[in-house]
C-alpha positions in Angstrom: 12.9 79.3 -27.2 12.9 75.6 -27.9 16.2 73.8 -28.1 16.3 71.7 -31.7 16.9 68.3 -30.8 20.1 67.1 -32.2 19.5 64.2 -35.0 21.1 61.2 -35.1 23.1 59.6 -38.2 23.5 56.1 -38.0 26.9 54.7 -39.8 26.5 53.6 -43.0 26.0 49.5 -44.0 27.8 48.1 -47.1 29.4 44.6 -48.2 32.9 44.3 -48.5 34.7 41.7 -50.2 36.3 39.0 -47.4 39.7 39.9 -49.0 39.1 43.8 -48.4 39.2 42.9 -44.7 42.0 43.1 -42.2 42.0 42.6 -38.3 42.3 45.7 -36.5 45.5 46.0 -33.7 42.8 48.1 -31.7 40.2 45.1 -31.2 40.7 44.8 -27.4 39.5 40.6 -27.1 42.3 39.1 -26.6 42.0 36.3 -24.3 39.5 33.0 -26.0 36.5 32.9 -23.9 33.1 31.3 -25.1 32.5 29.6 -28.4 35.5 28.1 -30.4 36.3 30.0 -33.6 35.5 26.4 -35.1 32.3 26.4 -33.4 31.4 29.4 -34.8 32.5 28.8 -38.2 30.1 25.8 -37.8 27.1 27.8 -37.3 28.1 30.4 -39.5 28.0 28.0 -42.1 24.3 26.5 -41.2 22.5 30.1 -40.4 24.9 32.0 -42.6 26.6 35.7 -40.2 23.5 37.2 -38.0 25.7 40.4 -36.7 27.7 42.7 -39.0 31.3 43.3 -38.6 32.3 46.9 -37.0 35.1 48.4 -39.9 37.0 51.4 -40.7 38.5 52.5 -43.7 42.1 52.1 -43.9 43.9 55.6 -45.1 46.9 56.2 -46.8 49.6 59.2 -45.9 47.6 61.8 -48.0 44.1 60.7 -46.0 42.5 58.5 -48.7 41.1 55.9 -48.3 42.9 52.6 -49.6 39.6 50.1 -50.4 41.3 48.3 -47.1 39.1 48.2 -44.2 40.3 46.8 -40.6 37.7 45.5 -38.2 37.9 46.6 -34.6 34.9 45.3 -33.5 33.7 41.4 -34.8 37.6 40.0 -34.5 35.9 36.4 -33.7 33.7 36.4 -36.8 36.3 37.6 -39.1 38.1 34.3 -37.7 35.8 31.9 -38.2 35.2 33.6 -42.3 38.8 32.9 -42.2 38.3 29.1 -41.6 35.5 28.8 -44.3 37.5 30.5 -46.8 40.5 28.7 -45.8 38.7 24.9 -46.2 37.0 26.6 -49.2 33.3 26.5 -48.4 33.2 30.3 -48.7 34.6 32.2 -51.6 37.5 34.9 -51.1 35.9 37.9 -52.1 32.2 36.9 -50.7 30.4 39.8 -49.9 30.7 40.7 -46.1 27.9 42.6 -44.3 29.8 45.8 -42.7 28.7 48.4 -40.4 31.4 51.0 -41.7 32.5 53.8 -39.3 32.8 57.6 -40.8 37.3 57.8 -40.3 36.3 61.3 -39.0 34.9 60.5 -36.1 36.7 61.1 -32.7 35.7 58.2 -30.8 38.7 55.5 -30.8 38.7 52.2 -32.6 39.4 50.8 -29.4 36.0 52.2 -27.3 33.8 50.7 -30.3 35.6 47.4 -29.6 34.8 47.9 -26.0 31.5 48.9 -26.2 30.2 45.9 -28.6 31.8 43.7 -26.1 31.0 45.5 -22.7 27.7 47.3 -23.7 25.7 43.9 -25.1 23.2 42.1 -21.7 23.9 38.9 -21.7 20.6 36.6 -22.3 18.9 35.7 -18.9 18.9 32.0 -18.6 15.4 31.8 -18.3 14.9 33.4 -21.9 17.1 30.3 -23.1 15.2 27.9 -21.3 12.2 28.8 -23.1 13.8 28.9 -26.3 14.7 25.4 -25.9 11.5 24.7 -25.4 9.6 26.7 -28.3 12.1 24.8 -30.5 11.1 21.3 -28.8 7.5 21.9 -29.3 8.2 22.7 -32.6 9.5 19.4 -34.0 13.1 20.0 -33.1 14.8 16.8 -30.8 16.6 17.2 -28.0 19.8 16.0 -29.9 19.0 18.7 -33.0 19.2 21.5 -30.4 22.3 20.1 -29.0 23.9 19.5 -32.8 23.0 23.6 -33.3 24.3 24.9 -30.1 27.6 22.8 -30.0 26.3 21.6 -26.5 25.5 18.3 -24.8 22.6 16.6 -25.1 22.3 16.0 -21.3 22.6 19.7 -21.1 19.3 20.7 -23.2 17.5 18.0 -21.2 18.5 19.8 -17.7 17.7 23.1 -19.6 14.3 22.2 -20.9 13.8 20.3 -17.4 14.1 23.9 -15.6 10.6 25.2 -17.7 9.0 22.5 -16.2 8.8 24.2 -12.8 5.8 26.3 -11.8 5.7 30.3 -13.9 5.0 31.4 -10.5 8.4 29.9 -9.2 10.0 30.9 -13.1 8.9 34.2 -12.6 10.5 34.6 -9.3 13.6 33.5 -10.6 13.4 35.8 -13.1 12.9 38.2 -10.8 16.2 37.5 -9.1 14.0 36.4 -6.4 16.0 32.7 -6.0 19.1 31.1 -7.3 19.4 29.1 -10.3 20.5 26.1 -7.7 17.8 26.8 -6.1 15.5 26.5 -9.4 17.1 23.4 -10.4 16.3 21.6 -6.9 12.8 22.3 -8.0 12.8 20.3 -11.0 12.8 17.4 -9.3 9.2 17.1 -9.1 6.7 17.7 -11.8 3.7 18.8 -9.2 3.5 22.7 -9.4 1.2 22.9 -6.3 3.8 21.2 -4.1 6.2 23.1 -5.8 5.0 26.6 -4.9 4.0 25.1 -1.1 7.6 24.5 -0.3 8.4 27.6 -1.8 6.0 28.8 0.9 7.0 27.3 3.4 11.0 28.3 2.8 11.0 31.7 1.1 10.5 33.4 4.6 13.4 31.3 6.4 16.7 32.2 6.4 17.6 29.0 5.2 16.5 27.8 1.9 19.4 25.7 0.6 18.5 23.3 -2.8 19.0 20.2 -0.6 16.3 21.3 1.7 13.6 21.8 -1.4 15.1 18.1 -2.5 14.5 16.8 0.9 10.7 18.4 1.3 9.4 17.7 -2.6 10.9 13.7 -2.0 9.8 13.0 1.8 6.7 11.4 0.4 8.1 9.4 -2.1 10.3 5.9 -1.9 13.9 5.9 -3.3 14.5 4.0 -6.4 17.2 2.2 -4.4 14.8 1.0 -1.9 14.4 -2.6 -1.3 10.4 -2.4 -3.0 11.5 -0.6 -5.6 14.5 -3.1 -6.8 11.7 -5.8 -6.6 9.3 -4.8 -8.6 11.7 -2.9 -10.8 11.5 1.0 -12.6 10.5 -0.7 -15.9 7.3 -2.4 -14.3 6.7 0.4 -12.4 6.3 2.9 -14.9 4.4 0.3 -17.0 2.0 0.4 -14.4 1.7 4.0 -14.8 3.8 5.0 -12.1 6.1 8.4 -11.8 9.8 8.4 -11.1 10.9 11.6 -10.0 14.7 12.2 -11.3 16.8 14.7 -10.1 19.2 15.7 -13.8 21.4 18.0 -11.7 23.3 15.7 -9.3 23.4 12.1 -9.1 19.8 11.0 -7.6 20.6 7.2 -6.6 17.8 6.3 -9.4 15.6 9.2 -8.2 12.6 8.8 -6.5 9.0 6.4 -6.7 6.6 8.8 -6.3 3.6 6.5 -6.5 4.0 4.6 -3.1 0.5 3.1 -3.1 1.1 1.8 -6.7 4.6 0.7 -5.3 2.8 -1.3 -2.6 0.4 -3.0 -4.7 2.4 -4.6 -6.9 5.1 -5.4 -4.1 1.9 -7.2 -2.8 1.3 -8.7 -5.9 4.4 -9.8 -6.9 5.2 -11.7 -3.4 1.7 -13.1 -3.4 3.1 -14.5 -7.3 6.0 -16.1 -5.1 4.2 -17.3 -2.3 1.5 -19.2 -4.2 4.5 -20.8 -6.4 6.3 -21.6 -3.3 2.8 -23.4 -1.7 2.5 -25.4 -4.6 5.6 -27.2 -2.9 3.2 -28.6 -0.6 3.4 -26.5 2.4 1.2 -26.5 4.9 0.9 -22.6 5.2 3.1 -19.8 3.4 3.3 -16.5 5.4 4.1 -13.7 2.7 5.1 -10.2 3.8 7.9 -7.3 3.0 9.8 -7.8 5.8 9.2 -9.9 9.2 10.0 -8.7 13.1 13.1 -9.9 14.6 12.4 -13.2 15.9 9.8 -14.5 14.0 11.1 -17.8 13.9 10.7 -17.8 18.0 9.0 -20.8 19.2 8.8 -22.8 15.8 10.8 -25.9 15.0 13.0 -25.5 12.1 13.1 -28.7 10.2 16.6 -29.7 9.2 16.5 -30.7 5.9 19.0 -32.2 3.0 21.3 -30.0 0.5 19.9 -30.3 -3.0 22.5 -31.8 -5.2 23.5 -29.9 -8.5 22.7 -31.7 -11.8 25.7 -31.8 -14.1 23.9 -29.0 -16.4 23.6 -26.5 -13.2 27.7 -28.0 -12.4 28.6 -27.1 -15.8 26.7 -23.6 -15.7 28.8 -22.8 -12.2 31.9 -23.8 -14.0 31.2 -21.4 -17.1 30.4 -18.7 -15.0 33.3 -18.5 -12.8 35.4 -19.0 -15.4 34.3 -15.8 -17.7 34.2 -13.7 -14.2 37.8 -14.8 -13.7 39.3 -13.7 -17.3 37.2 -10.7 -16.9 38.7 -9.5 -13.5 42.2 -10.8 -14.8 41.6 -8.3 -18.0 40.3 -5.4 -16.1 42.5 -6.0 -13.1 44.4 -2.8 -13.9 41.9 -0.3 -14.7 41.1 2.1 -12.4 37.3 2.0 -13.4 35.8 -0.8 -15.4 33.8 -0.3 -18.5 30.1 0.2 -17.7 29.1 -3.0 -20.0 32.0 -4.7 -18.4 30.7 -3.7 -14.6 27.0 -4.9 -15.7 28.2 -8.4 -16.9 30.1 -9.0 -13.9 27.3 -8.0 -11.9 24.7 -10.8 -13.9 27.4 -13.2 -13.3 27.7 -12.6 -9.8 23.8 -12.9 -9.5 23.6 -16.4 -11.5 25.7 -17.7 -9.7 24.2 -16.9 -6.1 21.0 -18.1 -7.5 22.6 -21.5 -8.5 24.8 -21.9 -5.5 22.2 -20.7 -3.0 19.8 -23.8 -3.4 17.2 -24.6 -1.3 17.0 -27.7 1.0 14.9 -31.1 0.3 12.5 -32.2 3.1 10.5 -35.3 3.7 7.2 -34.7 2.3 5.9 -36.2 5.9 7.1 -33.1 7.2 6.2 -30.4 4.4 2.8 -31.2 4.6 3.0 -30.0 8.4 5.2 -27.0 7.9 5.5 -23.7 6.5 7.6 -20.8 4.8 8.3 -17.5 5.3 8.5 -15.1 1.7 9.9 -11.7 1.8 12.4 -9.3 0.6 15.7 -9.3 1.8 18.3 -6.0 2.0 19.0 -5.9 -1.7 15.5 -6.0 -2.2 15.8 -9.8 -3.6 13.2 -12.2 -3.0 13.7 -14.4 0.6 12.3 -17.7 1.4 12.8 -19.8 4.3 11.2 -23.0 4.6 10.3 -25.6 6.5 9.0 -24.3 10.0 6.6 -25.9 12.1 4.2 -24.6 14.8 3.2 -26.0 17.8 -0.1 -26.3 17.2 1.2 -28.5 14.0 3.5 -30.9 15.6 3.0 -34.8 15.4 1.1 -36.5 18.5 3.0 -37.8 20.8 2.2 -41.5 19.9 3.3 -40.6 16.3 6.6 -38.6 17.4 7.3 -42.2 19.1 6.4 -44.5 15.8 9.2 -42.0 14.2 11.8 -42.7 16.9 11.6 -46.3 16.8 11.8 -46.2 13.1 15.2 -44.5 13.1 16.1 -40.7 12.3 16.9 -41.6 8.8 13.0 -42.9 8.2 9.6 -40.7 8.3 6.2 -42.2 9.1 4.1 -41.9 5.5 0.7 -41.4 7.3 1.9 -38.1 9.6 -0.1 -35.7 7.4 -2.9 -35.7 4.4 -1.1 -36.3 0.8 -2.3 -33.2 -1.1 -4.1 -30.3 0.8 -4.6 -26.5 -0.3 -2.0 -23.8 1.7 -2.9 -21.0 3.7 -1.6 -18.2 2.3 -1.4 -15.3 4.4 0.2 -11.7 2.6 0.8 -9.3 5.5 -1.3 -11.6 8.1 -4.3 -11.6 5.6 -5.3 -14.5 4.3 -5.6 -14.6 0.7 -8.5 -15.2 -1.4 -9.3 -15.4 -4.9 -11.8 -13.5 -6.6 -13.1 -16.2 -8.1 -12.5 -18.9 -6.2 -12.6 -21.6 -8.4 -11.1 -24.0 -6.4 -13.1 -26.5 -4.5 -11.1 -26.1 -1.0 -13.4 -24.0 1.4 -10.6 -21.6 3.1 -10.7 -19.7 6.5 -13.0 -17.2 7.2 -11.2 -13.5 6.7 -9.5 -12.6 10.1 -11.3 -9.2 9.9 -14.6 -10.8 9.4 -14.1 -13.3 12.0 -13.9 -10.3 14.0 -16.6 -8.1 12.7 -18.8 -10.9 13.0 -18.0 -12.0 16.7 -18.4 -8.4 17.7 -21.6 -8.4 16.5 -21.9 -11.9 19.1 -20.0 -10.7 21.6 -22.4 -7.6 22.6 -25.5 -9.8 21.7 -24.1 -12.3 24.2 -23.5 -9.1 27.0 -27.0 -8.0 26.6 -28.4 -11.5 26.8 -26.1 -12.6 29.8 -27.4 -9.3 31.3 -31.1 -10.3 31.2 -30.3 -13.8 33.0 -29.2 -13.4 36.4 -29.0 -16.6 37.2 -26.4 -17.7 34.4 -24.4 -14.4 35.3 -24.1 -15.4 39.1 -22.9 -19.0 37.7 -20.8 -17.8 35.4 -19.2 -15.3 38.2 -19.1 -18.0 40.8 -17.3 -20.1 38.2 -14.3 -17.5 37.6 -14.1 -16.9 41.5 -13.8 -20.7 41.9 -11.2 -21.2 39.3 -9.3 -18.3 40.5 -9.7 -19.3 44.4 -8.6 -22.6 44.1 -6.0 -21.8 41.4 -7.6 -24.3 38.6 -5.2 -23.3 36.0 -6.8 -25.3 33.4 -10.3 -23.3 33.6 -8.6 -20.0 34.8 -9.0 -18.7 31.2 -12.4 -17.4 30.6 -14.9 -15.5 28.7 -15.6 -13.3 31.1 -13.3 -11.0 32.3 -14.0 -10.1 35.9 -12.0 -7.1 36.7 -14.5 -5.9 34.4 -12.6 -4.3 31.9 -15.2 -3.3 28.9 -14.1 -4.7 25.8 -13.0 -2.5 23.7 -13.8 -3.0 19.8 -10.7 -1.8 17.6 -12.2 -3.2 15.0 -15.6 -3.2 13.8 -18.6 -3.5 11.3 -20.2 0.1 10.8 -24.0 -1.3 11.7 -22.8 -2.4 15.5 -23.6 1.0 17.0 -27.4 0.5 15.6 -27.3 -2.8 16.5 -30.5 -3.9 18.7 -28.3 -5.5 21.3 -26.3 -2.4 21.3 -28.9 -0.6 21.8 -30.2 -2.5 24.6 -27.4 -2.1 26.5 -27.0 1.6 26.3 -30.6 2.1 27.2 -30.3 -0.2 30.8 -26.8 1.6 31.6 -28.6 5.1 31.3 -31.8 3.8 33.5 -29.0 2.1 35.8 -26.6 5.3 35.4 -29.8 7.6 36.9 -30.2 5.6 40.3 -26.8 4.5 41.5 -25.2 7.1 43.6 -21.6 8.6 43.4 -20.4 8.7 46.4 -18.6 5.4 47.9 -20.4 5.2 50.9 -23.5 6.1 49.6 -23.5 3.4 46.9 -22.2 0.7 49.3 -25.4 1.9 51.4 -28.0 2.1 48.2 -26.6 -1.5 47.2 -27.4 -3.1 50.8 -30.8 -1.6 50.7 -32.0 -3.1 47.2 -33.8 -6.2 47.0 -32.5 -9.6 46.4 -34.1 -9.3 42.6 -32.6 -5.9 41.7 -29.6 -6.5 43.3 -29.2 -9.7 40.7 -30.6 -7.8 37.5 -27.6 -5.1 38.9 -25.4 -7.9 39.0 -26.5 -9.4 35.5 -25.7 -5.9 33.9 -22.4 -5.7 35.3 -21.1 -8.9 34.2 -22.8 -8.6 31.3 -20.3 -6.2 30.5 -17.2 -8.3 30.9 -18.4 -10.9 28.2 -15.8 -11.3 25.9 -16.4 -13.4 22.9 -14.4 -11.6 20.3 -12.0 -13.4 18.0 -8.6 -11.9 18.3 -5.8 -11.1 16.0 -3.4 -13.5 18.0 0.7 -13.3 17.9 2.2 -16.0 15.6 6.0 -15.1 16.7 6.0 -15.1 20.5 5.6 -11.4 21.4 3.6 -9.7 23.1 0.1 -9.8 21.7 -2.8 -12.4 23.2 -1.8 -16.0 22.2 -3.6 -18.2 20.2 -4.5 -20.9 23.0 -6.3 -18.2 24.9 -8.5 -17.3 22.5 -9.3 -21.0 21.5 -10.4 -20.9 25.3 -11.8 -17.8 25.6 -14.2 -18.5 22.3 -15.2 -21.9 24.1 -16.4 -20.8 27.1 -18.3 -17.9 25.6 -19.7 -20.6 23.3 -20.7 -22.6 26.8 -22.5 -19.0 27.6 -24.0 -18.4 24.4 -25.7 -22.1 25.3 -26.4 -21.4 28.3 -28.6 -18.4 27.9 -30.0 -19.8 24.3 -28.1 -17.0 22.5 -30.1 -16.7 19.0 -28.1 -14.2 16.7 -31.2 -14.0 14.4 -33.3 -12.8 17.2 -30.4 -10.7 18.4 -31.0 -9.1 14.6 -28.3 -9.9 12.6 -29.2 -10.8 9.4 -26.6 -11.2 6.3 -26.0 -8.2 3.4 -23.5 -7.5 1.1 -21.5 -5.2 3.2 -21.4 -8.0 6.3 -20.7 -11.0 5.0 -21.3 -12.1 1.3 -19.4 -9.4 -0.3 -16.7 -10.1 1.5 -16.5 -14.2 1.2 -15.2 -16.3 -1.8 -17.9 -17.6 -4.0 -17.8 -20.8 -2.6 -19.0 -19.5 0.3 -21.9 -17.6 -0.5 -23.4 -20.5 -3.0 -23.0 -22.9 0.5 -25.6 -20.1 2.0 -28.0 -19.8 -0.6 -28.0 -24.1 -0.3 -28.4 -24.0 3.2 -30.7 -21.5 3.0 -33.1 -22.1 -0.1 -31.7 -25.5 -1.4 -29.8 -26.6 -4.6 -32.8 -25.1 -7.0 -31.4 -21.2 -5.6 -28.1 -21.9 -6.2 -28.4 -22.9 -10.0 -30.5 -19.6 -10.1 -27.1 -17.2 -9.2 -24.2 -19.4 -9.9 -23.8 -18.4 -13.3 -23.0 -14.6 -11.6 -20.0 -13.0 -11.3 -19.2 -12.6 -7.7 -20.8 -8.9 -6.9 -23.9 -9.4 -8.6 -23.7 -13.0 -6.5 -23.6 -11.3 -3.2 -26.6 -8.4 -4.3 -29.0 -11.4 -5.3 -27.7 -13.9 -2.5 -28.7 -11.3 -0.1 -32.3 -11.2 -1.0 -32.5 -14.6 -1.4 -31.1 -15.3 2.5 -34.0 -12.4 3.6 -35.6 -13.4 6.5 -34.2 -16.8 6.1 -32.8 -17.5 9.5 -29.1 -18.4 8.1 -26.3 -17.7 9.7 -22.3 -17.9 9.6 -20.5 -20.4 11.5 -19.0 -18.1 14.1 -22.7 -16.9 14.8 -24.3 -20.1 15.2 -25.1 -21.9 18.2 -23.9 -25.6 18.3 -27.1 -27.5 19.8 -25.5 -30.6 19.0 -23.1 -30.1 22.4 -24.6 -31.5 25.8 -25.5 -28.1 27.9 -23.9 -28.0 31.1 -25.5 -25.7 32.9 -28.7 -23.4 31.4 -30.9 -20.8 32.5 -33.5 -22.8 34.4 -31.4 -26.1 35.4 -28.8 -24.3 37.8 -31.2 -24.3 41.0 -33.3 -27.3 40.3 -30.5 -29.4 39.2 -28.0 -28.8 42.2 -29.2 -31.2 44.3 -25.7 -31.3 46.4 -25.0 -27.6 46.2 -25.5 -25.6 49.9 -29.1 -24.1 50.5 -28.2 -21.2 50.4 -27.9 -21.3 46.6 -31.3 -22.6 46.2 -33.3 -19.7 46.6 -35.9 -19.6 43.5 -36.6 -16.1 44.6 -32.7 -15.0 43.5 -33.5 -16.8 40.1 -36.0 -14.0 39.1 -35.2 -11.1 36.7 -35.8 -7.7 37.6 -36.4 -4.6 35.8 -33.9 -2.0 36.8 -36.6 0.5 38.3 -33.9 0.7 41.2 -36.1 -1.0 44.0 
């Protein structure tokens, strides 16, 4: 037989009158913990009581009950009903929602005080996380959720920061699967995906401490006290549309950029600001960069210059300045930490007054006009400038330098440089260029395209050295002379003889498919299939060939030491090629290129878009079209914004023969030596070298 289940009866509910109410000796809180009773007389008063007091009827001698009741359970409540009464906002016999124990029961007062107390779970922070939130996206402020919890604001904003970490991380935490510090390191960033892969990567290491999940979500990103981001500054940053990562648990320094390509750019674009303000001082050339190597003054004179004298306004400002920073510090002199507006004036003082006292120099205009500055951004990420520097390449002739010295060191010659002409501007060792360019001074060439472009020369040159023996023997017997008889001033050449292949870091993406490319690789693979291996047997197979093969062999080879490629060259004495060997190097391959009647429109270069006019001011590609077509094309596509310039000059300059400086060959120089004038012209030159037979190609069919 079934045993009847037992049923429950729940303890009455009733109001009581406030003044019916007494505190109960058995209620066992007795230490204040939590909420202050004025706190929670506070919210009492704005959400009215949300939990009944626990009471029991108080009994006279006989066992009757008195209408008194005592409250064992809810001591805290009854306080704070106490306050309202006692300032009058709640009425003394206001009705009192009680939970009113039966006086027969045997449990103690004392356990029901316990229990209420001991029995309750505590809400999981998580749970008040979210509530925070549903009451944000509900209208409420930050500062209203503060005002009805009796908390900081600060604190709701590190609160509702903690739900903005990835569910899969919130429900690991809820799980008891990581600490709360833990959580809070991960607020730091907004991305959930990186989130959860750091999470990955640690959750299986014994070590997952919140400065490591700090460390791994900010590696990518730039600190807001580094020397780019105190440039630009947060507020432009962010205006831009960048992200600053903050860290609300522990002070971040700022916190952290996280957009470092952004960051860049507009470092870029701000110095660029600076460096064309600074050319418009006249400079010769303004280098612009973040920060510049050790020594990059090496090998450039520093011109001396005169202190700018203050004006009496800028005298007066100093004065004022100094002044108000020297009541402040007297007023504050005492306190152990100043007053953060106090701290931040003090701070604009300081930088006014470096600004104003930190002048730069007056120079002749002479020498301006020859020199250059260096813009970039110093330690505390202010902007740098050091002028007047001139390179060798820029310094006075000597006949001039002498004019100066007879004309005392206090007097400058007027006619040393041109009175107005346009800066070079370089931003991290690229020139720059306008979009536009509306102005009427034709700059540089890129230094990228200069390079493109003589790569595309430089392997049409190989292949065309390689098909004229004879101008590959002079050219070899010219380096062997040089170097024999030690003629240092021809000693640099085009031709490398060690035969090192050049090696092109940089390049246009049509050079592989290029027809002199081409070329080349199909002789070395005919070549490649005859020559033997083995030492002795090549020395061998090499006395046996003919006197033609043996010069188309030689052709090929040096062929492949041609080097007429422009060069990125050092500009601060390290260790990269120079610029005077490159001049030299670019002459004598031009000397080559004339030599063997180097045509790069037969070589197949022809100008696009992607080679040369897209990649050119507009000044530029109009000079084309005119050289090209004549004045009647240009007034057809200078009306065009510079994209749709390049697309139509490209079809216009089809098949027309033109070409970019760097590519052309200057007929307009004597030639000194060409492909059919070495034998019949060297009348005084040993028989020997006068054999017409070793002036005929061969085809490399091995002999």
């Amino acid at each position: 037989m079934a045993t009847a289940v037992q049923k429950i009866t729940l303890s009455s509910s009733r109001d009581i009158p406030f003044n019916k109410l007494v505190l109960s000796q058995a209620n066992v809180r007795r230490v204040k913990a939590g909420v202050s009773i004025e706190e929670l007389a506070e919210d009492i008063a704005r959400r009215t009581l949300l939990q009944s007091l626990n009471v029991r009827p108080v009994l006279d001698a006989d066992g009757a009950e008195t209408g008194i009741f005592e409250i064992p359970a809810g001591g805290r409540r009854y306080r704070a009903l106490e306050l309202l009464v006692k300032q009058k906002r709640l009425a003394k016999t206001a009705p009192v929602p009680c939970v009113v124990r039966d006086p027969a029961t045997d449990i103690l007062a004392e356990a029901d005080s316990l229990a209420e107390n001991v029995l309750r779970a505590p809400l999981h922070p998580l749970d008040q996380f979210r509530a925070f939130q549903a009451m944000r996206t509900k209208g409420k402020s930050e500062e209203d959720i503060a005002a009805a919890f009796f908390i900081g604001v600060n604190v709701v904003k590190q609160r509702l920061r903690l739900t903005t970490v990835s569910e899969k991380l919130l429900d690991i935490y809820a799980e008891d699967g990581m600490s709360l510090e833990q959580l809070m390191a991960f607020a730091v960033s907004s991305d959930h995906a990186r989130q959860e892969q750091v999470w990955t990567a640690l959750e299986k290491s014994w070590s997952k401490e919140p400065y490591q999940i700090r460390r791994m979500l900010t590696e990518k990103a730039v600190r807001a006290a580094d020397r780019r981001a105190v440039f630009v500054g947060l507020d432009a940053y962010e205006t831009a549309g960048g992200i600053v990562m903050r860290d609300l648990f522990q002070h971040d320094d700022g916190g952290w950029l996280e957009n470092v390509a952004l960051l860049d750019s507009l470092v870029i674009e701000k110095l660029k600001a600076a460096g064309e303000a600074i050319a418009a001082e006249g400079w010769k050339w303004v280098e612009v960069a973040v920060s510049f190597p050790f020594g990059h003054t090496n090998g450039l004179r520093e011109l001396v210059g005169a202190p700018t004298e203050l004006t009496d306004d800028e005298q007066a400002t100093i004065d004022s300045l100094e002044a108000e920073h020297e009541s402040l510090e007297t007023e504050y002199e005492k306190v152990d930490e100043l007053p953060e507006d106090v701290d931040r004036r003090l701070g604009e003082i300081e930088t006014a007054l470096a600004e104003l006292q930190n002048r730069p120099r007056s120079f002749d205009p002479g020498d301006v006009a020859r020199a250059g500055a260096f813009v970039s951004i110093d330690a505390d990420g202010l902007l740098s400038v050091d002028r007047g520097y001139v390179r060798p390449e820029d310094e006075p002739p000597a006949h001039e330098k002498s004019t100066n010295d007879d004309a005392g060191a206090d007097e400058f010659s007027p006619a040393i440089a041109p009175a107005t002409q346009q800066a070079v501007i370089t931003v991290e060792g690229r020139p720059v260029e306008s979009e536009e360019d509306e102005t009427d001074a034709l700059t540089p060439l890129p230094e990228r395209l200069l390079i493109e472009l003589t790569a595309h020369r430089t392997l049409a040159l190989q292949n065309a050295v390689a098909n004229n023996p004879n101008v590959a023997m002079t050219a070899l017997l010219h380096k062997l002379v040089a170097d024999s008889f030690h003629y240092a001033s021809i000693s640099t050449s085009g031709l490398e003889i060690s035969l090192r292949q050049i090696a092109f870091q940089i390049q246009p993406t049509d050079l592989k498919n290029s027809a002199s490319s081409q070329a080349i690789a199909e002789r070395q693979h005919a070549w490649k299939s005859c020559i033997p291996r083995d030492d002795q047997q090549l020395w061998d197979w090499l006395v046996g060939l003919d006197d033609a093969h043996r010069l188309a062999l030689l052709a090929h080879c040096v062929g492949h030491g041609v080097n007429a490629l422009h060069e990125k060259t050092d500009r601060y004495g390290g260790g990269a090629v120079a610029a005077h060997s490159v001049q030299q190097r670019l002459k004598n391959a031009d000397r080559l290129a004339r030599a063997v009647g180097l045509n790069m429109v037969d070589a197949g270069w022809k100008p696009t878009v992607d080679n040369y006019l897209g990649r050119v001011p507009k000044r530029r590609i109009l000079d084309a079209v005119r050289e090209a077509k004549g004045e009647r094309a240009v007034q057809l596509v200078e009306h065009l914004k510079k994209g749709e310039m390049a697309v139509e000059a490209e079809r216009l300059l089809v098949d027309s023969g033109w070409l970019p400086e760097p590519l052309r060959l200057d007929d307009g120089v004597q030639v000194e030596l060409s492909a059919g004038e070495a034998a019949d012209e060297s009348e005084e030159l040993p028989e020997f070298l006068s054999d017409n037979e070793a002036n005929e190609s061969a085809d490399s069919d091995c002999g």
